[in-house]
C-alpha distance (Angstrom), angle and dihedral (degrees) to the residues before:
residue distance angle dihedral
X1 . . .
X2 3.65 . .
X3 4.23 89.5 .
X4 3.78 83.1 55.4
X5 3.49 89.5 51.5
X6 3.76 97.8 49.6
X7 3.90 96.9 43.9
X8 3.98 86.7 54.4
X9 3.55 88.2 52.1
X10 4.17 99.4 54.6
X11 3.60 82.8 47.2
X12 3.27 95.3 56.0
X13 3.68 94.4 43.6
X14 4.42 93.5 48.7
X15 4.24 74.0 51.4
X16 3.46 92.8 59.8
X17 3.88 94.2 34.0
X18 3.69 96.8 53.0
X19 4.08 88.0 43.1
X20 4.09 89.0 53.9
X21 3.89 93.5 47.9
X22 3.79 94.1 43.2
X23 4.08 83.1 53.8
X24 3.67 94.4 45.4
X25 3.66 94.4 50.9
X26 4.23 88.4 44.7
X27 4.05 88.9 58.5
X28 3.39 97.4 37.0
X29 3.83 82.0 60.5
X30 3.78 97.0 48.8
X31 3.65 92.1 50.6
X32 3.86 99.1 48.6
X33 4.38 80.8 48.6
X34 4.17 82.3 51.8
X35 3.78 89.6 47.2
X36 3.77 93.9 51.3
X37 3.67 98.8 45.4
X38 3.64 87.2 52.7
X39 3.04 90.0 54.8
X40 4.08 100.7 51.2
X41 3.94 84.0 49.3
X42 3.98 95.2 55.5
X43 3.96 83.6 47.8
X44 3.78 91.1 54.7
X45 3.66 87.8 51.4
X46 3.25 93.6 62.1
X47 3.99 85.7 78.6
X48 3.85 95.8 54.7
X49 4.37 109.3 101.8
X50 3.21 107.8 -115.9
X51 4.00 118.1 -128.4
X52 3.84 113.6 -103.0
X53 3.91 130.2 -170.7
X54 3.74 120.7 -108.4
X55 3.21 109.6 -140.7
X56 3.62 96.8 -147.3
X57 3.78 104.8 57.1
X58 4.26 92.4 12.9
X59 4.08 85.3 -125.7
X60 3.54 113.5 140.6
X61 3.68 117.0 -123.2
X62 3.30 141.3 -173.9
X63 3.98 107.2 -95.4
């Protein structure tokens, strides 16, 4: 019984291994896809004016 035991028990364990790699790989994923879009968006940015000081009033515009 006990070899029954023990085989039952590295199954269980490669279970639990190939579940935790499978995750890992799934997040890994979803945070390169985060980093990306980030990415895109900081490129769009790129075309907003940035706000510059008149020297007149010391308001910041858009310029």
């Amino acid at each position: 019984m006990p070899p029954l035991i023990a085989f039952a028990g590295v199954l269980g364990g490669l279970a639990v291994v190939r579940w935790a790699y499978r995750t890992a790989i799934q997040i890994n994923r979803e945070l390169e896809e985060a980093r990306l879009a980030r990415g895109a968006e900081a490129a769009r940015s790129s075309e907003i004016k940035t706000l510059r000081r008149d020297p007149v009033t010391g308001a910041y515009r858009p310029g």
